[in-house]
C-alpha positions in Angstrom: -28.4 -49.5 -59.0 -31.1 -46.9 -59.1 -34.6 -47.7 -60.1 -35.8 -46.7 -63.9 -39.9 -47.5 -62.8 -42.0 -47.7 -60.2 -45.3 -49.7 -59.8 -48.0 -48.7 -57.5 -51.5 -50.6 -57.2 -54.3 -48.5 -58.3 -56.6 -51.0 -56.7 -55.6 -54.5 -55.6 -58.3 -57.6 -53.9 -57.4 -60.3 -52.1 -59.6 -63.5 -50.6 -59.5 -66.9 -49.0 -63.0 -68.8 -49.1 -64.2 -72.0 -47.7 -67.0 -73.9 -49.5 -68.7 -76.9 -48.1 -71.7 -78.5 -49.8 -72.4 -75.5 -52.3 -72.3 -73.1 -49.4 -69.8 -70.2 -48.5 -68.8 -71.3 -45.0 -65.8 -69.2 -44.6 -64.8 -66.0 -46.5 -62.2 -63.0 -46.3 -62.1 -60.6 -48.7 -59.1 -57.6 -48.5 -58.6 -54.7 -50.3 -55.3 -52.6 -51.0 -55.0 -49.1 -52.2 -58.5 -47.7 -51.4 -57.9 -46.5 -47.9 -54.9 -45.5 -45.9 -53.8 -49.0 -44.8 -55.4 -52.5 -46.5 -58.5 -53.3 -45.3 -61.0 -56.2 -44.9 -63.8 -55.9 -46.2 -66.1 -57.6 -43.5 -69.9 -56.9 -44.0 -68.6 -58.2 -48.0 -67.4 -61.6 -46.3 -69.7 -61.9 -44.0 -72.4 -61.4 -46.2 -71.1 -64.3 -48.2 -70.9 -66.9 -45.2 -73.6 -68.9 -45.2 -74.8 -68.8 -48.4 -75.5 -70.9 -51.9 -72.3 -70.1 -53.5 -74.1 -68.7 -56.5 -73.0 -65.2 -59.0 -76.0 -63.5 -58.0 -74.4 -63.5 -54.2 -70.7 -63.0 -55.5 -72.0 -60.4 -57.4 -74.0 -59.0 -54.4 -70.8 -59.4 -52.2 -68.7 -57.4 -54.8 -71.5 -54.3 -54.5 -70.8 -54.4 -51.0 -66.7 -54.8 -50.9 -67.1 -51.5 -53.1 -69.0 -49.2 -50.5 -66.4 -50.8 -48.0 -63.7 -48.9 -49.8 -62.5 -45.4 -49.0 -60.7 -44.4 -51.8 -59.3 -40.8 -53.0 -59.1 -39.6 -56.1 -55.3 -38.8 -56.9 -53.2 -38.4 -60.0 -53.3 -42.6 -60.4 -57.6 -42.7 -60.7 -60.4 -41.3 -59.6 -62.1 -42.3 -56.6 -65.2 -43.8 -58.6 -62.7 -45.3 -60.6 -61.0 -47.2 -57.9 -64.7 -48.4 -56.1 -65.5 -49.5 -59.6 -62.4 -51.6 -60.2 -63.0 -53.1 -56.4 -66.4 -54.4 -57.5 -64.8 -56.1 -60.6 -61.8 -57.3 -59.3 -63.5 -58.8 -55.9 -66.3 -60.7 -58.6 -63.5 -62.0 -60.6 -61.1 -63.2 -57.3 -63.8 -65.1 -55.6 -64.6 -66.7 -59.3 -61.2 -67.6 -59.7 -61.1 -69.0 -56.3 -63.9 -71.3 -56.9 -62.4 -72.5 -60.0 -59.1 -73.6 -58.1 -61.4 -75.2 -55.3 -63.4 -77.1 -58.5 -66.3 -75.3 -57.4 -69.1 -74.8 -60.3 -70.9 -71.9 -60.5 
């Protein structure tokens, strides 16, 4: 039948990490909906790699994955909106992908 609703992604975030011995040895973080195609966000990840697997580097890491973004404004959210939600959402993926790995923060 025909559709009643639609959902569309105002922001989405993505990421795989490896941790070995308290350090960040691999990381990829992606990002949907804040730029013509999904992107990853690179200097965010590799910013990551290498280092004490800490919140003051997550949270670094999320600062970064936001001025990755190119987002428009559009009738969904604002552009500042959309980097805002990519900092927050990137923080709380790479949290809750420590907690599946057992990681402590």
């Amino acid at each position: 039948g025909r559709r009643n609703a639609n959902s569309i992604s105002v922001v989405s975030v993505a990421n795989v990490v490896k941790v070995e011995d308290g350090v960040f040895e691999d990381v990829r973080i992606s990002l949907g909906a804040v730029a013509p195609t999904p992107i990853m966000a690179r200097e965010a990840s590799n910013f990551l790699k290498g280092r004490r697997v800490n919140i003051d580097n997550i949270e670094k890491a999320a600062e970064i994955a936001a001025r990755e973004a190119k987002p428009i404004s559009d009738i969904r959210a604002s552009e500042w909106y959309r980097r805002e939600m990519v900092r927050i959402l990137t923080k709380r993926s790479i949290i809750k992908s420590l907690e599946k790995l057992g990681v402590t923060i």
